[in-house]
Each structure stands twice: as C-alpha cells, then as structure tokens.
N, CA, C and O atoms as a GROMACS GRO file, in nm:
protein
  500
    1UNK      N    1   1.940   1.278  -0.166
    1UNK     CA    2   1.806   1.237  -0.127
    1UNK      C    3   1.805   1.085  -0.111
    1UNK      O    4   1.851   1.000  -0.187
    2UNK      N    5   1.735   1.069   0.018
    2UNK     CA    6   1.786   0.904   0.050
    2UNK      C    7   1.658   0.827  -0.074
    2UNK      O    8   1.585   0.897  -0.143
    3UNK      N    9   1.658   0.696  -0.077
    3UNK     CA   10   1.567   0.615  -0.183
    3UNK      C   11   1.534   0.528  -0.106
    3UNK      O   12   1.607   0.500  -0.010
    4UNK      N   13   1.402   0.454  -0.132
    4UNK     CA   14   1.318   0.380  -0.053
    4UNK      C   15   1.348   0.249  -0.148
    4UNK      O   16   1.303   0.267  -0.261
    5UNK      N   17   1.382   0.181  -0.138
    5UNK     CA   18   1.369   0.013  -0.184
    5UNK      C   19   1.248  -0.105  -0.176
    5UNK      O   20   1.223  -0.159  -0.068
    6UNK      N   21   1.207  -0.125  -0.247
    6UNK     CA   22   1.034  -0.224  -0.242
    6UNK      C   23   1.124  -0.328  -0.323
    6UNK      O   24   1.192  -0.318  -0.425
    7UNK      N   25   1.097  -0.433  -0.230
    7UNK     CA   26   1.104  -0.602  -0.303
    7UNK      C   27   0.949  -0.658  -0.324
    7UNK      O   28   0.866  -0.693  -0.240
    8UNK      N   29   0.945  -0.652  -0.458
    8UNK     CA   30   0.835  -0.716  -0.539
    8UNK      C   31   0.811  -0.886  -0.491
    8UNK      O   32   0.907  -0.951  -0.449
    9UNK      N   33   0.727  -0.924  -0.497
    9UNK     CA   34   0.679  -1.065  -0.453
    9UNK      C   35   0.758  -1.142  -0.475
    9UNK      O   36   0.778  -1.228  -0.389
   10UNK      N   37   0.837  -1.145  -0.601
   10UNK     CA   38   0.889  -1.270  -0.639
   10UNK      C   39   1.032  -1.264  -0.580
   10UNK      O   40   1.109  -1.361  -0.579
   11UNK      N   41   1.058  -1.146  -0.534
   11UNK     CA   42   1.253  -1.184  -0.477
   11UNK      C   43   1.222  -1.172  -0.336
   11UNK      O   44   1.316  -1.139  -0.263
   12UNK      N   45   1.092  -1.194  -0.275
   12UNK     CA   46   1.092  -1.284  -0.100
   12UNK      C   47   1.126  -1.398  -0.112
   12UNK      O   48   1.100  -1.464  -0.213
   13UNK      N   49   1.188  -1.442  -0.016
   13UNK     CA   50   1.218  -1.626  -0.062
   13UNK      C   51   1.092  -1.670   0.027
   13UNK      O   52   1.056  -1.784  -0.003
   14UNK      N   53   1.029  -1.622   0.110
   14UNK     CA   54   0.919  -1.710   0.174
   14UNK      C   55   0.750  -1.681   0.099
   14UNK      O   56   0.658  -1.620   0.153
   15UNK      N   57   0.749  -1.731  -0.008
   15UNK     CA   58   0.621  -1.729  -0.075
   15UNK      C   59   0.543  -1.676   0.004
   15UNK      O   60   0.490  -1.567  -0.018
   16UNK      N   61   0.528  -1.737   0.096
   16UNK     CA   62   0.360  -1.716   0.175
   16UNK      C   63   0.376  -1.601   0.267
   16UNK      O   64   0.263  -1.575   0.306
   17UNK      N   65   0.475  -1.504   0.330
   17UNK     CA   66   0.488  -1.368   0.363
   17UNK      C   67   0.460  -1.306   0.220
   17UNK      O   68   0.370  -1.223   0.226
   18UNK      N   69   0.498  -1.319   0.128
   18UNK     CA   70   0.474  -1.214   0.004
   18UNK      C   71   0.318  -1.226  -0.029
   18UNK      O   72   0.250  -1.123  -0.031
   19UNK      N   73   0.268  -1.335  -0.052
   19UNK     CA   74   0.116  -1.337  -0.110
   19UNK      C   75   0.080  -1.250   0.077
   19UNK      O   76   0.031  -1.137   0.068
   20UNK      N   77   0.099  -1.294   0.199
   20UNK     CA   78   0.019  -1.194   0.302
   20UNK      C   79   0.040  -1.064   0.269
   20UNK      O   80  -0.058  -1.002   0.227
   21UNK      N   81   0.169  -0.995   0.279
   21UNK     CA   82   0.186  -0.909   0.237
   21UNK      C   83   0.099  -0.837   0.143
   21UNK      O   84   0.020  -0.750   0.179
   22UNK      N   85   0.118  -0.880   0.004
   22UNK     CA   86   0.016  -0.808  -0.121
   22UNK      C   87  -0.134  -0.838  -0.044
   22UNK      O   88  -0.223  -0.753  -0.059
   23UNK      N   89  -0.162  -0.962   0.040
   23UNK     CA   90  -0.303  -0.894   0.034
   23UNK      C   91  -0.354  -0.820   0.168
   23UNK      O   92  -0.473  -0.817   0.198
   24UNK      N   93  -0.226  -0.745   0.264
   24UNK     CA   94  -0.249  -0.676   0.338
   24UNK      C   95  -0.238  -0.528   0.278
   24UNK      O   96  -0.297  -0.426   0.314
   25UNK      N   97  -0.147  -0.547   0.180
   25UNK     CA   98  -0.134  -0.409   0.104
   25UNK      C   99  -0.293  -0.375   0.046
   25UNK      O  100  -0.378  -0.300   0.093
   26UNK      N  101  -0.295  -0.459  -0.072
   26UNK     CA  102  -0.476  -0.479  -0.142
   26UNK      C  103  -0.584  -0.448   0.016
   26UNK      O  104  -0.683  -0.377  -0.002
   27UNK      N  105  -0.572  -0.475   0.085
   27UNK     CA  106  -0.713  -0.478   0.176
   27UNK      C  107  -0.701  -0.306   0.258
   27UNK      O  108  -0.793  -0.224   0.264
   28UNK      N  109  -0.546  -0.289   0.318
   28UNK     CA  110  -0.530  -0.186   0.421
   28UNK      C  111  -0.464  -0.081   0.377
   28UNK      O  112  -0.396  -0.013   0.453
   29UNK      N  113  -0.478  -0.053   0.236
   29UNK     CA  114  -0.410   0.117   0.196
   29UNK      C  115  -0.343   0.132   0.072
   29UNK      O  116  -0.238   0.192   0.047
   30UNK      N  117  -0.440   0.052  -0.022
   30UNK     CA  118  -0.334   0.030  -0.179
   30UNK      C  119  -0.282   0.148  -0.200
   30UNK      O  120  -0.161   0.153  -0.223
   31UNK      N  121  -0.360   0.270  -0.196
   31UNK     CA  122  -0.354   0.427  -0.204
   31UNK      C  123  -0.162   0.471  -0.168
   31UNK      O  124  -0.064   0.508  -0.233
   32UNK      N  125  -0.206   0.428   0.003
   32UNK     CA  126  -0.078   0.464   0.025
   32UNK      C  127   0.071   0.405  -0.018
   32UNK      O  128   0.161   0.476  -0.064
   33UNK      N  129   0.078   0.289   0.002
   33UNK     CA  130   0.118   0.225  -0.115
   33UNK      C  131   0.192   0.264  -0.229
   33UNK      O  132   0.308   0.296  -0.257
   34UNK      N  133   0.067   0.248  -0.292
   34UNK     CA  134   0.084   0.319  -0.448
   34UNK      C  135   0.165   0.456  -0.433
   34UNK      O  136   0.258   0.474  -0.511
   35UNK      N  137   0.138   0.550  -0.340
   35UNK     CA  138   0.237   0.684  -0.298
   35UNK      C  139   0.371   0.645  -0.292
   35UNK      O  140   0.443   0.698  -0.377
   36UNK      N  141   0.431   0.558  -0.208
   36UNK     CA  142   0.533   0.547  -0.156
   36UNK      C  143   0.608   0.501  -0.278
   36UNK      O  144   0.701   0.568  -0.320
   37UNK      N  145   0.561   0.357  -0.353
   37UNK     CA  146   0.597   0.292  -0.458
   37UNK      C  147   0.627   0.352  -0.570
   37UNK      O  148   0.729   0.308  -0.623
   38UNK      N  149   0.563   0.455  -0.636
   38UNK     CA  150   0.558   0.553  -0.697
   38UNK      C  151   0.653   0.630  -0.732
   38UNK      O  152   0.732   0.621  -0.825
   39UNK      N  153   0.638   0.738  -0.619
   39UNK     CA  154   0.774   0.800  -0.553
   39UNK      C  155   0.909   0.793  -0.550
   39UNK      O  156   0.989   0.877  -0.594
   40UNK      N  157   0.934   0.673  -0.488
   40UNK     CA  158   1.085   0.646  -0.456
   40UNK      C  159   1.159   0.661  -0.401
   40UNK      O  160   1.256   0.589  -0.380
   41UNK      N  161   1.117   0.823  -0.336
   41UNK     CA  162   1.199   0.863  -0.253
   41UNK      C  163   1.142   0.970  -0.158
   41UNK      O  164   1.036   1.026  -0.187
   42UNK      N  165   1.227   1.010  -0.011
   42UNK     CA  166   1.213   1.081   0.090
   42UNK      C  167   1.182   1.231   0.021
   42UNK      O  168   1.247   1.257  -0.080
   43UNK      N  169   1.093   1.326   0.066
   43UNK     CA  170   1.131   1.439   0.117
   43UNK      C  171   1.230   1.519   0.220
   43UNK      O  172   1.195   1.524   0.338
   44UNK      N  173   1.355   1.581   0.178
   44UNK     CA  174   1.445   1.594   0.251
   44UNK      C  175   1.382   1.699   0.400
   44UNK      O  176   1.288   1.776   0.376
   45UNK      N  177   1.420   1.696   0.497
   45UNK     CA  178   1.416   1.837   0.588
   45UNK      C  179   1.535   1.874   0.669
   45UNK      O  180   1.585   1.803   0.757
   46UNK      N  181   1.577   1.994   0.630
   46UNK     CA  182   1.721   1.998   0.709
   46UNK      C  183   1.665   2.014   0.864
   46UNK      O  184   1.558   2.064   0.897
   47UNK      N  185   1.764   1.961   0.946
   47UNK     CA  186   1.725   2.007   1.112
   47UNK      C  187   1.752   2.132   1.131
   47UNK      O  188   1.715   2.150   1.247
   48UNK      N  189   1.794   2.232   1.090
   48UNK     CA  190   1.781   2.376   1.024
   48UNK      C  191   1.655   2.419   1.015
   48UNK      O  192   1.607   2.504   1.090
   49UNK      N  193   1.593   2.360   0.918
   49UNK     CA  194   1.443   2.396   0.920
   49UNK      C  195   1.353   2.330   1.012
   49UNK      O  196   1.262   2.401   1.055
   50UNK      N  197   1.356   2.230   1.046
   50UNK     CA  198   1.349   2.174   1.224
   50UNK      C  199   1.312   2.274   1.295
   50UNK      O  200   1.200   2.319   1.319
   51UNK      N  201   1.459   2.320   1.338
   51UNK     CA  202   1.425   2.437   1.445
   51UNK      C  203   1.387   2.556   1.466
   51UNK      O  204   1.360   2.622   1.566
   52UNK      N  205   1.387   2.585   1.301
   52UNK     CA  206   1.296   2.689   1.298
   52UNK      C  207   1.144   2.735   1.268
   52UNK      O  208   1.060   2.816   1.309
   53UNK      N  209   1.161   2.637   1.176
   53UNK     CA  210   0.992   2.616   1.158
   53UNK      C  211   0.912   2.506   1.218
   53UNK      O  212   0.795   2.493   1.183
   54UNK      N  213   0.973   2.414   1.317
   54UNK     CA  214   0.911   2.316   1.388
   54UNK      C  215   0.797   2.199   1.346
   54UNK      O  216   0.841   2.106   1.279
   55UNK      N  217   0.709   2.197   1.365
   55UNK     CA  218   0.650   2.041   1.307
   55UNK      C  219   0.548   2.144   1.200
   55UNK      O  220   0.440   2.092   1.172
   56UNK      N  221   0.571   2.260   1.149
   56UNK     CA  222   0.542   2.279   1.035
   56UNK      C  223   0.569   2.256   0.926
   56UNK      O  224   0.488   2.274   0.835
   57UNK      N  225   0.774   2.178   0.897
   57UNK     CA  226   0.846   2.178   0.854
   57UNK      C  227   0.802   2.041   0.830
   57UNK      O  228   0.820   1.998   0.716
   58UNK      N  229   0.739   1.953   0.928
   58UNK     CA  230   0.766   1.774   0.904
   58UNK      C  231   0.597   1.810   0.838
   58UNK      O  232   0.560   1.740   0.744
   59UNK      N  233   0.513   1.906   0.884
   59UNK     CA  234   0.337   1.868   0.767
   59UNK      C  235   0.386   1.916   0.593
   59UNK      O  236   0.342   1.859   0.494
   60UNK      N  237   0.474   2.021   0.590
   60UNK     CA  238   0.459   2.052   0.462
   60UNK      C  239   0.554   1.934   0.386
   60UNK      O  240   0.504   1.900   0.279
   61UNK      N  241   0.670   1.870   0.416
   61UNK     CA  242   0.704   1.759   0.382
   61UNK      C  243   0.677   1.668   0.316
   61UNK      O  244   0.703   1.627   0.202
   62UNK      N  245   0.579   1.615   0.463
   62UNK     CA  246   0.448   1.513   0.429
   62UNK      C  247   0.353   1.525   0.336
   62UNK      O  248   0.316   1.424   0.276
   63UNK      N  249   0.293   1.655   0.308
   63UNK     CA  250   0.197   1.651   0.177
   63UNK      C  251   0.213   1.554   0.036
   63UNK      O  252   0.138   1.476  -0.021
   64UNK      N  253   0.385   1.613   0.006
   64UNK     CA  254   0.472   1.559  -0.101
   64UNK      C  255   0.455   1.433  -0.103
   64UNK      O  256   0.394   1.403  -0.205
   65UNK      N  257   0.489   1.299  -0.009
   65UNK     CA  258   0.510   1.205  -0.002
   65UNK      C  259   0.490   1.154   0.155
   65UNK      O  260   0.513   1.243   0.237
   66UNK      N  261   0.438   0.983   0.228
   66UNK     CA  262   0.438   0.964   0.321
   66UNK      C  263   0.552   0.965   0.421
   66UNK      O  264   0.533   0.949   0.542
   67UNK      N  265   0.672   0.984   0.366
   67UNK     CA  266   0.760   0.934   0.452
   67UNK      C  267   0.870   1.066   0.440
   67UNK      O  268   0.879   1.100   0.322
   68UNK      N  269   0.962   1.155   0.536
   68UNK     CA  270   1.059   1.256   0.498
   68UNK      C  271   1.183   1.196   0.610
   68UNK      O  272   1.185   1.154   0.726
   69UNK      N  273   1.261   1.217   0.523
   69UNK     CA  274   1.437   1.251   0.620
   69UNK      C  275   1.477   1.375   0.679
   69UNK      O  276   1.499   1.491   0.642
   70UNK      N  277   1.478   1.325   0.756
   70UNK     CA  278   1.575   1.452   0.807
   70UNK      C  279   1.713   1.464   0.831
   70UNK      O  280   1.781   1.393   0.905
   71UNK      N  281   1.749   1.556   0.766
   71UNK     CA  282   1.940   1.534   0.765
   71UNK      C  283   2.017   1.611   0.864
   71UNK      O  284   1.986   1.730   0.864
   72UNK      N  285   2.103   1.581   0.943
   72UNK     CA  286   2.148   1.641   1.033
   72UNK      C  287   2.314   1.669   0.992
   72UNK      O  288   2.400   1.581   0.999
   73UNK      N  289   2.342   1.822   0.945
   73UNK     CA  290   2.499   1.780   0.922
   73UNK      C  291   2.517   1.768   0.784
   73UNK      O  292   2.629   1.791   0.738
   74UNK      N  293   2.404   1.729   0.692
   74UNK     CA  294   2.416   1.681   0.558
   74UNK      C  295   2.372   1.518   0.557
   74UNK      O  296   2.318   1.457   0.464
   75UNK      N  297   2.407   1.472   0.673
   75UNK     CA  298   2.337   1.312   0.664
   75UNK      C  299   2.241   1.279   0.659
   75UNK      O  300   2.195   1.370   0.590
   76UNK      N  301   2.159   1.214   0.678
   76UNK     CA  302   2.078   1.145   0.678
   76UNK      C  303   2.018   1.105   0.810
   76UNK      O  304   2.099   1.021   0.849
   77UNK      N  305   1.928   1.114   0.900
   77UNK     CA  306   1.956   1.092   1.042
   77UNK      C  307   1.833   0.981   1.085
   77UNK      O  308   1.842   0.864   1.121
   78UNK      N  309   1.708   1.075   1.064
   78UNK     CA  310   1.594   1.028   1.097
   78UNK      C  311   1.466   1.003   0.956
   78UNK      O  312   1.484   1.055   0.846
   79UNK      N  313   1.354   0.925   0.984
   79UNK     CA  314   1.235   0.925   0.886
   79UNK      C  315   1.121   0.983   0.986
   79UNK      O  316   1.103   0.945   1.101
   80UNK      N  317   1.079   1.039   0.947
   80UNK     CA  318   0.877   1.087   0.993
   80UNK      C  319   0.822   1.063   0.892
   80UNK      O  320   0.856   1.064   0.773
   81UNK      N  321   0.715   1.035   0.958
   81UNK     CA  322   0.608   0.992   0.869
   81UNK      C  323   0.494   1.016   0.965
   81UNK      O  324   0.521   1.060   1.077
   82UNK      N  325   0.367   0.989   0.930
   82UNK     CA  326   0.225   1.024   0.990
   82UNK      C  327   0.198   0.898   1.059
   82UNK      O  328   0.254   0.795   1.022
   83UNK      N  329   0.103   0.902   1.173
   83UNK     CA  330   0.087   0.755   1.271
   83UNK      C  331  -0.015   0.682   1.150
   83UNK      O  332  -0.007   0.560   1.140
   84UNK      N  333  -0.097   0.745   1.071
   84UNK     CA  334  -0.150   0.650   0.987
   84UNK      C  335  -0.024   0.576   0.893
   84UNK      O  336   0.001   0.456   0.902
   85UNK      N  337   0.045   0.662   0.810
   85UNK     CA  338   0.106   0.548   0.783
   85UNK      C  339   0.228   0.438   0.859
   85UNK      O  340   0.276   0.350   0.787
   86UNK      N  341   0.265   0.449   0.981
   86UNK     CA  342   0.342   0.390   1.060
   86UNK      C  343   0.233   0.280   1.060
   86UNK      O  344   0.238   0.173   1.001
   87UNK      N  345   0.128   0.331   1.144
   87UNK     CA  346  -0.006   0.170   1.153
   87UNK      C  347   0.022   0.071   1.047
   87UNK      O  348   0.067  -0.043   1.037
   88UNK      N  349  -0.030   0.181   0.960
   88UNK     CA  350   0.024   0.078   0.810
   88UNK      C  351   0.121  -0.036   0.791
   88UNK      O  352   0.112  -0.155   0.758
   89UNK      N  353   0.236   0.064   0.833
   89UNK     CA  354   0.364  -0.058   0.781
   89UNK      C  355   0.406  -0.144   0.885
   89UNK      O  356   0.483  -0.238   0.868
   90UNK      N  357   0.338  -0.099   1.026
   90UNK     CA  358   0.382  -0.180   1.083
   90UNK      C  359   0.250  -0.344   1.133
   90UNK      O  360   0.272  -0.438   1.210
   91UNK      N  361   0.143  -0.319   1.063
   91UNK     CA  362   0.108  -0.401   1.048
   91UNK      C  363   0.099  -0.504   0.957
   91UNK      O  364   0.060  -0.618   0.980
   92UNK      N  365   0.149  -0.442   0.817
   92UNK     CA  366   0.218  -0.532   0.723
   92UNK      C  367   0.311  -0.590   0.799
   92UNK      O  368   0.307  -0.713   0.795
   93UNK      N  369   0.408  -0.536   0.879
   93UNK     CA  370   0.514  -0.608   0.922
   93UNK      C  371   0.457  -0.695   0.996
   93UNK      O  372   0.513  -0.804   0.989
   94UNK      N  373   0.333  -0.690   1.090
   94UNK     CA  374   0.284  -0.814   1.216
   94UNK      C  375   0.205  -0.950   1.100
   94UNK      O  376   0.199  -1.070   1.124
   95UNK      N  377   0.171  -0.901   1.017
   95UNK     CA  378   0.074  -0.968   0.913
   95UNK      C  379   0.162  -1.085   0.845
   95UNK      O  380   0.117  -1.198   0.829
   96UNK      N  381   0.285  -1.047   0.808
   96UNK     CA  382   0.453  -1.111   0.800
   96UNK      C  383   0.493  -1.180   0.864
   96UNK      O  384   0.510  -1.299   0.834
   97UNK      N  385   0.525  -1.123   0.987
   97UNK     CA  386   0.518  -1.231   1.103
   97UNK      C  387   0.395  -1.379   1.126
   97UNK      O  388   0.418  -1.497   1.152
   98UNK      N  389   0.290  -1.319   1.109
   98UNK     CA  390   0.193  -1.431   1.142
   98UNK      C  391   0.215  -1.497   1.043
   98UNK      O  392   0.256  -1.608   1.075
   99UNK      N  393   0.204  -1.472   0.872
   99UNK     CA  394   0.255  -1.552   0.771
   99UNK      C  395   0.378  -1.658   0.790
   99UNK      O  396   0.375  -1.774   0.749
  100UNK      N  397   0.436  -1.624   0.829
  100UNK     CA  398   0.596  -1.656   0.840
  100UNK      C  399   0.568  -1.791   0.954
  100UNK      O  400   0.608  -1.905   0.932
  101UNK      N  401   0.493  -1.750   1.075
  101UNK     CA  402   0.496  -1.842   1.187
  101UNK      C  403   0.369  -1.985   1.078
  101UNK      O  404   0.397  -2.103   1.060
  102UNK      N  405   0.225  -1.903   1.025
  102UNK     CA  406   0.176  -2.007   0.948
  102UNK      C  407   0.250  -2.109   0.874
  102UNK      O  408   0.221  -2.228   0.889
  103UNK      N  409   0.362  -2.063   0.779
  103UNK     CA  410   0.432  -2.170   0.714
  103UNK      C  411   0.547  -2.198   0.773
  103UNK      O  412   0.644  -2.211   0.699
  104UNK      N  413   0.566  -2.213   0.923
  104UNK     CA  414   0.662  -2.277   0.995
  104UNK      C  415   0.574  -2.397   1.040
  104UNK      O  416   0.587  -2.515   1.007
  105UNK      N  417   0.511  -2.358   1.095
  105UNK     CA  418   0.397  -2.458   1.137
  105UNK      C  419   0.323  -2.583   1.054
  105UNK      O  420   0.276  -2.690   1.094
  106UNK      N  421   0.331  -2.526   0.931
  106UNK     CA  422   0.231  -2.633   0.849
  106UNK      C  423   0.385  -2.692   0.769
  106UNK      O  424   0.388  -2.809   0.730
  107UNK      N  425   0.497  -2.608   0.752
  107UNK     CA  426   0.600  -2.720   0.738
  107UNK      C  427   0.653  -2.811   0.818
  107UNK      O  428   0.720  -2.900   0.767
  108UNK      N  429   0.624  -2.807   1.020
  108UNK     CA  430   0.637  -2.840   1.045
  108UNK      C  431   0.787  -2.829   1.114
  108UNK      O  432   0.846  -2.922   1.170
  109UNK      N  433   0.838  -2.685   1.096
  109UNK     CA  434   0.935  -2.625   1.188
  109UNK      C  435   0.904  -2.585   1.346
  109UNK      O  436   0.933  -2.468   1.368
  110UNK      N  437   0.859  -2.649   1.447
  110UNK     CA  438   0.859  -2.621   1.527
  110UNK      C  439   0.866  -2.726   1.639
  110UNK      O  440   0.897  -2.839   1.601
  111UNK      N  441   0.839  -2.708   1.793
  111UNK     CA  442   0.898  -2.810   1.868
  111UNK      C  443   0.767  -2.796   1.967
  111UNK      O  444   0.727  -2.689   2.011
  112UNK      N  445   0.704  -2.938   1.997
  112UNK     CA  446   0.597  -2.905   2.101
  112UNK      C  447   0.686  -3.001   2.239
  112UNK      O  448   0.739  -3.113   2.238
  113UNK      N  449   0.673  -2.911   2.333
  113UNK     CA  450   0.711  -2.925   2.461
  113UNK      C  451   0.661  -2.841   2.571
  113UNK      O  452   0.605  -2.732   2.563
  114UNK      N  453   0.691  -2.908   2.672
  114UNK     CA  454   0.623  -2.823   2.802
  114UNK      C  455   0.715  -2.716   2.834
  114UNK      O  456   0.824  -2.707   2.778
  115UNK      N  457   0.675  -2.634   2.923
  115UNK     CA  458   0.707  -2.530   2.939
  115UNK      C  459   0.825  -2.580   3.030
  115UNK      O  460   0.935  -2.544   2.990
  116UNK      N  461   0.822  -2.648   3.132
  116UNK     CA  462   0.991  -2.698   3.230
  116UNK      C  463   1.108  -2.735   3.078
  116UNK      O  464   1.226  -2.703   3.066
  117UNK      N  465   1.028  -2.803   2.991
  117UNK     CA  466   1.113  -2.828   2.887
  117UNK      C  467   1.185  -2.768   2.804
  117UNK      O  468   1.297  -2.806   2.769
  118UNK      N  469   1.112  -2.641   2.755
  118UNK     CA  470   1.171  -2.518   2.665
  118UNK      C  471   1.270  -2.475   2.745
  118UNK      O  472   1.385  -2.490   2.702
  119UNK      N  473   1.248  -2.405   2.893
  119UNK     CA  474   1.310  -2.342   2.937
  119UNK      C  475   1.480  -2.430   2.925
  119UNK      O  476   1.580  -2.392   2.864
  120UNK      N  477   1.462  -2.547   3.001
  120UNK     CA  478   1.609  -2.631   2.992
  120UNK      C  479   1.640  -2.638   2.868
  120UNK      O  480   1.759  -2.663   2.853
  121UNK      N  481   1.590  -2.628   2.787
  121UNK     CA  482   1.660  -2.617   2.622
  121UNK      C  483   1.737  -2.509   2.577
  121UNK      O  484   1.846  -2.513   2.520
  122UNK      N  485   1.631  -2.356   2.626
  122UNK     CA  486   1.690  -2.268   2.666
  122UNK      C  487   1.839  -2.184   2.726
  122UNK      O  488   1.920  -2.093   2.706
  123UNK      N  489   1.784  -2.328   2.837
  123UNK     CA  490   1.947  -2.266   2.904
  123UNK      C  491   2.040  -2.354   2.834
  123UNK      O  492   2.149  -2.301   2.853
  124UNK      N  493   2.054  -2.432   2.782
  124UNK     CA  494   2.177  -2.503   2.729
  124UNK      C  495   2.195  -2.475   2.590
  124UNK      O  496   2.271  -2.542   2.521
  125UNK      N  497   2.103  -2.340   2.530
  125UNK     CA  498   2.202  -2.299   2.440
  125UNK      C  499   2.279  -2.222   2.447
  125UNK      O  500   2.357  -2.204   2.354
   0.00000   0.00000   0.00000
C-alpha cells in the first residue's frame, strides 16, 4: 500500500509558502485535510477490479479515504481522487506559487526589464 508524505511547516525552507499554505489549508478544507493527514495512506484498486466493476470500483475506494492507487501488475500505477479534492490541492499548489513569487519580490529576486530585453537575455542563455 503506497503512503502519502505531509511536510509539516517547519521542514519548508521557504517560510512564507508554509504559513500560505496552512492558511489555505485553515480557510479551503481543514476537513479534507485532516482525512488525508490522518490516514496516511492510499486505498488500493487492482485494474482487475477496474475492469470489472468500473468507476464503481474508484466510488467505493473513495468513501475510505480522498485519494486511491491503482496497481497495475502489482505496481503502483495511477492516483484518483474526486475533482473536489484535486481543486483542493491544486490550489494549495497555485496559493504556493503566488507565496513563493510574493517573497521573491519583496526580497528582491527579480529583474525589471522590457520586454525586447528579456527576450535577448533569453536567448543567450
């Protein structure tokens, strides 16, 4: 059974993605969250039961926990999960991003230039 891995606030090295993070978690789905965190791990589905019982196989899964594997072979292949929680994580992930670009910016990692300018910078890397 595959295992899900959560890095707690303090082993991000970029402070200010971790505090966005927790308070995109706190505002957009502590619930779910709390499921996944909890947990630990996938609901397995063989592609066996895939093809026979079809996306009945990926709802009863899902009840258990947000996220299931599916093993192909004995491996490990694919994750499903529900579009609510995909929204979820993948807006933690955009929420990260904007964090990440905020403290580039206010450290002062970035380059203001015109657009003829980027591009020739561009090409000469």
């Amino acid at each position: 059974m595959a295992k899900i891995a959560f890095l707690h606030s303090h082993q991000l090295l970029n402070r200010p993605v971790a505090g966005m993070i927790n308070r995109t978690i706190s505002s957009a789905g502590r619930s779910m969250f709390h499921q996944v965190k909890c947990r630990g791990s996938m609901t397995p589905i063989r592609a066996n039961d895939l093809k026979t019982r079809g996306i009945a196989a990926i709802e009863s899964a899902l009840v258990d926990s947000p996220e299931a594997v599916v093993s192909v072979r004995g491996k490990d292949k694919f994750v499903v999960m529900s579009l609510a929680h995909y929204q979820f994580l993948r807006e933690c992930e955009l929420n990260a991003a904007l964090a990440e670009t905020r403290a580039d910016l206010a450290a002062g990692r970035f380059v203001r230039e015109s657009a003829t300018a980027h591009l020739a910078r561009l090409d000469s890397l």
